[in-house]
C-alpha positions as CSV (number, residue, x, y, z in Angstrom):
1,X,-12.8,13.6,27.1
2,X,-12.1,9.9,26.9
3,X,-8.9,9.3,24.8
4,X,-6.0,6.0,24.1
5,X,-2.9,7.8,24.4
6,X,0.2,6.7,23.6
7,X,2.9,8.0,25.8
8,X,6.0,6.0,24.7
9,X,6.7,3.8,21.6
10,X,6.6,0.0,22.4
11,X,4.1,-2.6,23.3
12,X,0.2,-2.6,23.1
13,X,0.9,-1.6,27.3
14,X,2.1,1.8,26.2
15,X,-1.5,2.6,24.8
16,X,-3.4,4.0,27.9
17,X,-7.5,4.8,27.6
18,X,-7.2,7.7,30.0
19,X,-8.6,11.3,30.4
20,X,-7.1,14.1,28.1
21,X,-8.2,17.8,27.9
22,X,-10.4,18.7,25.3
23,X,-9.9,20.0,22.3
24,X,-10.6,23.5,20.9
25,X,-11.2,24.8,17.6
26,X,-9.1,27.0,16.4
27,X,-9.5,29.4,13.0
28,X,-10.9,27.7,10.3
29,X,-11.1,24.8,12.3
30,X,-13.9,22.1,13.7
31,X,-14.6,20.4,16.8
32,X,-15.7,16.8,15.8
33,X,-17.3,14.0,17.9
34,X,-15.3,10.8,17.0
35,X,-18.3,8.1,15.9
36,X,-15.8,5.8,14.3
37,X,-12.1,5.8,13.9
38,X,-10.6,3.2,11.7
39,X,-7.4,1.3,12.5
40,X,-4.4,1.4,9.8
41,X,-1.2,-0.3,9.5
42,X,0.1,3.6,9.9
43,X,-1.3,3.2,13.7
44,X,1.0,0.3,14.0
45,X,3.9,1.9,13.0
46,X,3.4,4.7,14.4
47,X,3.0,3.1,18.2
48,X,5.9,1.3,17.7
49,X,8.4,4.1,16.4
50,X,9.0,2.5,13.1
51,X,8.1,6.1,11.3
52,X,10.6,8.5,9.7
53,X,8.2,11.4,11.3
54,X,8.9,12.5,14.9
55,X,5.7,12.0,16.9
56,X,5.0,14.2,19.2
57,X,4.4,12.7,22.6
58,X,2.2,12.2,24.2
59,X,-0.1,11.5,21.3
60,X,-3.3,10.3,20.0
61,X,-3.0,8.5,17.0
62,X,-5.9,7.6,14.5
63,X,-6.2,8.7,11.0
64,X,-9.4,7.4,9.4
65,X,-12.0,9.4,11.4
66,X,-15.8,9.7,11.0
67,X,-18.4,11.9,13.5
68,X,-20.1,15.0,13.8
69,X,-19.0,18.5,13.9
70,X,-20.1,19.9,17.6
71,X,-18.9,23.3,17.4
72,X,-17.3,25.5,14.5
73,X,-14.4,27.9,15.4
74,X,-13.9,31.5,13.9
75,X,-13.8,31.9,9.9
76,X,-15.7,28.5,8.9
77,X,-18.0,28.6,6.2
78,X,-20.1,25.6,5.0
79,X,-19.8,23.4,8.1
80,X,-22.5,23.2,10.5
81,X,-23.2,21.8,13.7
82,X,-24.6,18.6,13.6
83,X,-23.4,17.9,10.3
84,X,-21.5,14.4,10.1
85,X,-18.5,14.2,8.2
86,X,-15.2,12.2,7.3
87,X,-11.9,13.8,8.0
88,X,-9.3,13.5,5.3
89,X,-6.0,12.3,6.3
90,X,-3.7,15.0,5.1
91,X,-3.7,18.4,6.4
92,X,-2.6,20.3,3.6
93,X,-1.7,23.6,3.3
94,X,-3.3,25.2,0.3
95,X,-0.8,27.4,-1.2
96,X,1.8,25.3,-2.8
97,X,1.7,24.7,-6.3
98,X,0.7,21.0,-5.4
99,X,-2.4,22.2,-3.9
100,X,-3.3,24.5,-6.1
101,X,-3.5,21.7,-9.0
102,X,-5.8,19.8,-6.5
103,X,-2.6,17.5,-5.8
104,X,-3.0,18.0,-1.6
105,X,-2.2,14.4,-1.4
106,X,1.7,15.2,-2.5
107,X,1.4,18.9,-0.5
108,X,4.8,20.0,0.4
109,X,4.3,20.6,3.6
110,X,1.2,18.9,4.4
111,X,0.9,16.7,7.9
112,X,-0.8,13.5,8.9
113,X,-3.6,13.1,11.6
114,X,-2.6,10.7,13.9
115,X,0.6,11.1,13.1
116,X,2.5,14.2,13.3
117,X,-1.1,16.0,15.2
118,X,-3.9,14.1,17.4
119,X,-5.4,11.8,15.7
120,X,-9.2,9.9,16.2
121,X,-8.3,7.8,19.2
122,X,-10.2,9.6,21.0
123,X,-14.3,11.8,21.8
124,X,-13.5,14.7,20.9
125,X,-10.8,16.0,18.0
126,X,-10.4,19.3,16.2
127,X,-9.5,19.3,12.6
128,X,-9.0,22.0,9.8
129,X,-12.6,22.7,8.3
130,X,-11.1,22.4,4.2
131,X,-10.3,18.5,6.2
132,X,-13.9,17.7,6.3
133,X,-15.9,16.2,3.9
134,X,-19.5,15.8,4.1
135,X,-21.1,12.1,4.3
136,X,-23.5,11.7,1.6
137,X,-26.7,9.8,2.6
138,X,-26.5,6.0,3.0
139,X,-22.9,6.6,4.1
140,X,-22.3,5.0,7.9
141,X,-19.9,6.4,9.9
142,X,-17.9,3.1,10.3
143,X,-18.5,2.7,6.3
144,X,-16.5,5.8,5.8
145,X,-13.4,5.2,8.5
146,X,-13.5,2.1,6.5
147,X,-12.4,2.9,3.5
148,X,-11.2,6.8,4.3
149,X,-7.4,5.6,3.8
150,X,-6.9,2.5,2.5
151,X,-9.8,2.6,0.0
152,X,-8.9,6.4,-1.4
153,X,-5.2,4.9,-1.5
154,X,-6.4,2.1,-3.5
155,X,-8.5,4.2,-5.8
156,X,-5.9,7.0,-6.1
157,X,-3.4,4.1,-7.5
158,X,-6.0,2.6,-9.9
159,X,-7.8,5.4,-11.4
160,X,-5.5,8.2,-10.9
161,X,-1.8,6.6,-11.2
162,X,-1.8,3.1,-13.2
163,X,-5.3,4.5,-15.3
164,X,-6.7,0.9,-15.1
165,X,-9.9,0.5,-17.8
166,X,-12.2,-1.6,-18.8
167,X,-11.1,-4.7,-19.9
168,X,-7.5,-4.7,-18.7
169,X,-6.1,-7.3,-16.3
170,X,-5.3,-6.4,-12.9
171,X,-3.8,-8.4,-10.4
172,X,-4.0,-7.7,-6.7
173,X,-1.7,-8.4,-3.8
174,X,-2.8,-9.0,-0.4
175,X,-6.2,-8.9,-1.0
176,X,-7.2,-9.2,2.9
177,X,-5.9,-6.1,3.5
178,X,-7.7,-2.6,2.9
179,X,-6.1,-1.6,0.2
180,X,-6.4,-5.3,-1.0
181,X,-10.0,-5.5,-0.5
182,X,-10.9,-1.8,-2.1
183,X,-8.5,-2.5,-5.3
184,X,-10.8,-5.8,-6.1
185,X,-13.9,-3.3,-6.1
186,X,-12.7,-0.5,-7.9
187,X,-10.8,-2.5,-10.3
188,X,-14.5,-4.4,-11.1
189,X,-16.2,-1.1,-11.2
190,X,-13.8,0.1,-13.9
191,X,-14.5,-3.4,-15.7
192,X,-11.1,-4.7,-15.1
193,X,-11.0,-9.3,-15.1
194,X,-9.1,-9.1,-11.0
195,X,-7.1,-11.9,-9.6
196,X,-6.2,-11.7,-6.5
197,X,-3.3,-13.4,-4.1
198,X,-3.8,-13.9,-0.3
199,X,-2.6,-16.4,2.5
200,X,-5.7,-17.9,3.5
201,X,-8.1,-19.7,2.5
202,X,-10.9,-17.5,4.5
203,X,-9.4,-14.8,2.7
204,X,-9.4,-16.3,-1.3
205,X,-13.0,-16.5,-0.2
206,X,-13.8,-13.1,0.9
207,X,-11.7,-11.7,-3.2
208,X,-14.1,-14.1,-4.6
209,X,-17.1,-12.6,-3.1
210,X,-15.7,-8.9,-3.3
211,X,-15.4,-9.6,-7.4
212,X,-12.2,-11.1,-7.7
213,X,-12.5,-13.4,-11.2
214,X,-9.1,-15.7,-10.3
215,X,-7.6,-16.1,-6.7
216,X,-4.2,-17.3,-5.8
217,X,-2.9,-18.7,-2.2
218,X,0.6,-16.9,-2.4
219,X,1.7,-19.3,0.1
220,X,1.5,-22.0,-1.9
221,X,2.0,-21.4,-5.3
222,X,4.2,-19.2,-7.5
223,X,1.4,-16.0,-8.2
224,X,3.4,-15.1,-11.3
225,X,3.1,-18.5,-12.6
226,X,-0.3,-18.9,-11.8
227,X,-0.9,-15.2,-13.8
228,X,0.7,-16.6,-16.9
229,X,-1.1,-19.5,-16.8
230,X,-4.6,-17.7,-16.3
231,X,-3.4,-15.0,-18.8
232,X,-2.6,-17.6,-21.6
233,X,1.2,-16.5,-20.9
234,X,-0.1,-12.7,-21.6
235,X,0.7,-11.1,-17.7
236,X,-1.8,-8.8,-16.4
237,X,-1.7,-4.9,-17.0
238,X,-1.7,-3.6,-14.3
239,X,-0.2,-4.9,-10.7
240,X,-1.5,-3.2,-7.4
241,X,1.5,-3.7,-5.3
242,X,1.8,-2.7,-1.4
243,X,3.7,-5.6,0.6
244,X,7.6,-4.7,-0.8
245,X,10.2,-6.5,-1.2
246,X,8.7,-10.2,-0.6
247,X,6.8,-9.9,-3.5
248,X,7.5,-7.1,-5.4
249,X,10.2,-9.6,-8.1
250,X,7.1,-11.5,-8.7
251,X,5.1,-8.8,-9.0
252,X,6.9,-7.2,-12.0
253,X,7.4,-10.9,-13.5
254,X,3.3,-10.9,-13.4
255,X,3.1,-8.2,-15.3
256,X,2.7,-8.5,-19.8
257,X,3.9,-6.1,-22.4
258,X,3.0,-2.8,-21.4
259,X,2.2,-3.3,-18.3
260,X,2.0,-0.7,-15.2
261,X,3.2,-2.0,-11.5
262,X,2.1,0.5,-9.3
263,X,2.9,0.5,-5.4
264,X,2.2,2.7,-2.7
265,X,3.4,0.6,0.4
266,X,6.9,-1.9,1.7
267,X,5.8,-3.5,4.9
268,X,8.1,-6.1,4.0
269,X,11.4,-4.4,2.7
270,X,12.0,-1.3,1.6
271,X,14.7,-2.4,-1.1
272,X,14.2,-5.2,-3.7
273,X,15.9,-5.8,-7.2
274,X,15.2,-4.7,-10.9
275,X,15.6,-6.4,-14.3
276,X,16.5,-3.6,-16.0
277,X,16.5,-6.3,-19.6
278,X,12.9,-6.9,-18.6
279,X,11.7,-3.2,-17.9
280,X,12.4,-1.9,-21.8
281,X,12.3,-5.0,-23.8
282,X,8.6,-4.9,-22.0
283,X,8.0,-1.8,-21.7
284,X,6.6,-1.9,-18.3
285,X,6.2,1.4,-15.9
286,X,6.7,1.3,-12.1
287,X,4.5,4.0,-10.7
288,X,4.3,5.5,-7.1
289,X,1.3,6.9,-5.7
290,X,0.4,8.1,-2.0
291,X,-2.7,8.6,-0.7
292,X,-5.3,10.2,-2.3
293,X,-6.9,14.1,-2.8
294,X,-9.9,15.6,-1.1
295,X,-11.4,15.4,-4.4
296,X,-11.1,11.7,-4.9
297,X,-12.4,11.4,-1.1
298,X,-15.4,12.8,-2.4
299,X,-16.2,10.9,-5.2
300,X,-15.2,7.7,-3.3
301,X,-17.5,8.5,-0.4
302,X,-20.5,9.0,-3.0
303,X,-19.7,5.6,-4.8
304,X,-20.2,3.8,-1.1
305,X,-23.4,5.9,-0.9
306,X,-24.6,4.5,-4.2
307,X,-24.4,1.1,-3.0
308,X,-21.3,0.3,-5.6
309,X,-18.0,0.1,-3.1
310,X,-18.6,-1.7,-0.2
311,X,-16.2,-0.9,2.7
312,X,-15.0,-4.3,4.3
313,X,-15.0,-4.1,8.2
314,X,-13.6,-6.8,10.6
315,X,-15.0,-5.5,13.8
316,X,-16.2,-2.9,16.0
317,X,-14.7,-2.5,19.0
318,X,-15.4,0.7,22.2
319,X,-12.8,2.7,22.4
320,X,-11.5,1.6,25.8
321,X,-11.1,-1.6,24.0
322,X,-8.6,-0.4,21.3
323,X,-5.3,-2.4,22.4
324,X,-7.8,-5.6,21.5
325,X,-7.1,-5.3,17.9
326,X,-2.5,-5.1,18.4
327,X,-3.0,-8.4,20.5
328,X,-4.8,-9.6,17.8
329,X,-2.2,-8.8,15.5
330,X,0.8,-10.1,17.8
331,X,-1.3,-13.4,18.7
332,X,-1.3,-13.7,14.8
333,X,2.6,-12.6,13.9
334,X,3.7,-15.4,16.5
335,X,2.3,-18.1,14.6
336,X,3.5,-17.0,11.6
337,X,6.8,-18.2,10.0
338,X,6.5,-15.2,8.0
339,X,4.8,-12.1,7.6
340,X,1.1,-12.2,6.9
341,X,0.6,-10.2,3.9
């Protein structure tokens, strides 16, 4: 098969689009065809070093994968041939107690495809069949490696974690990004009023047409002023937080009485300051979340089926072309003074 490996960390030139063997399913395990395979800031990381996992090298990475199961190893039941399906990112292992309350997303000793094992950079990959879950008709391939990461994240923080409802406030940060993006829907969805912040002007307009009531160009204005001000000095409750430390002081000043700041990412920093004053006198609740369960990939991957979350995607791009999207990202980096949130 046709594969990008990646045989050091580095530079875009240490991805190679080479030959590879093929894969083989083992015991309860798959053979997919890769249709799509979606690109995360994980991949990033990951090519560069900058994860607290070893990788094994060399490696494919790619952990938002969509295709078609070709071939079904030994003790697989409910997976066909032919049958196309998203791969969860998590391989979990079943038995611990986080898995048996349908936690798998916090498994104790569960890995990450295109991470830790082969990931979708590639024809061919083999996956655990519990992994795979079924596309629901109207679901595109490149639909589901759209939103098989960042948008479960997103959903797992709002619905799952911070319990957003209807008629709550929730602000979004970043909302170019994929969590970004999926946060604006699914906060909408549960009848939430969404403002969002981004850095561009292209990118206020693509919150406003995902839902997003308010936007806010974090680069030039104070977002947790601009939240008071659209909140009649109220804050927002709930804050969907992923960049770190460069916002995450605003972040909790955006939020009112009550209010739940919930955060599964720190691109920017992994350490940042808390008012401890402001955290009882307001009574607000800082809440980690990771990922997101099998279960909620499911119901997430029947929402975009029903034509109510709409995966955002940039581009699509052959795999031989998959170093296209890192130069993109370098080309933009080196005209910013600062990161691009």
């Amino acid at each position: 098969m046709k594969a990008v490996v990646l045989h050091e960390h580095g530079g875009i030139d240490r991805l190679r689009y080479q030959d590879y063997p093929d894969p083989s399913p083992g015991v309860g395990e798959v053979l997919v065809r890769v249709r799509v395979c979606g690109m995360n800031h994980l991949d990033l990381l990951t090519r560069e070093g900058r994860v607290a996992t070893r990788v094994p090298l060399p490696h494919i990475m790619g952990s938002e994968v969509a295709g078609d199961v070709v071939a079904v190893g030994p003790e697989v039941r409910g997976l066909d041939p032919g049958m196309a399906v998203a791969v969860a990112t998590r391989l979990a292992c079943g038995r611990c107690e986080y898995c048996r309350r349908g936690e798998d997303n916090i498994c104790l000793t569960s890995r990450a495809i295109g991470l830790e094992v082969h990931g979708g950079y590639a024809e061919l990959m083999a996956a655990p069949a519990v992994n795979c879950v079924p596309l629901p008709a109207g679901v595109s391939y490149r639909q589901s490696a759209a939103f098989t990461l960042a948008g479960l994240t997103a959903w797992h923080m709002l619905v799952t974690r911070a319990r957003a409802r209807a008629g709550e406030d929730v602000l979004v940060i970043a909302a170019g990004s994929g969590v970004g993006s999926a946060a604006i829907q699914i906060a909408k969805l549960l009848g939430c009023r969404v403002i969002a912040t981004a850095g561009s002007e292209e990118k206020l307009r693509l919150a406003k047409e995902l839902g997003a009531d308010c936007v806010i160009n974090h680069r030039e204005q104070a977002f947790d002023e601009e939240v008071r001000r659209f909140t009649d000095k109220r804050g927002v409750d709930v804050v969907v937080e992923h960049v770190g430390a460069a916002t995450w002081d605003r972040s909790v000043k955006a939020l009112g009485k009550n209010g739940r700041l919930v955060t599964c990412g720190a691109h920017t920093g992994l350490q940042a300051p808390v008012e401890i004053w402001r955290l009882f006198t307001r009574q607000i609740s800082l809440i980690g979340s990771y990922l997101g369960t099998r279960g909620e990939l499911t119901e997430v991957l029947r929402l975009i089926g029903q034509g109510r979350l709409h995966p955002v995607i940039h581009a699509l791009l052959p795999l031989a072309e998959a170093r296209e999207p890192y130069s993109q990202i370098s080309r933009t980096c080196s005209r910013m003074s600062r990161p691009s949130w």
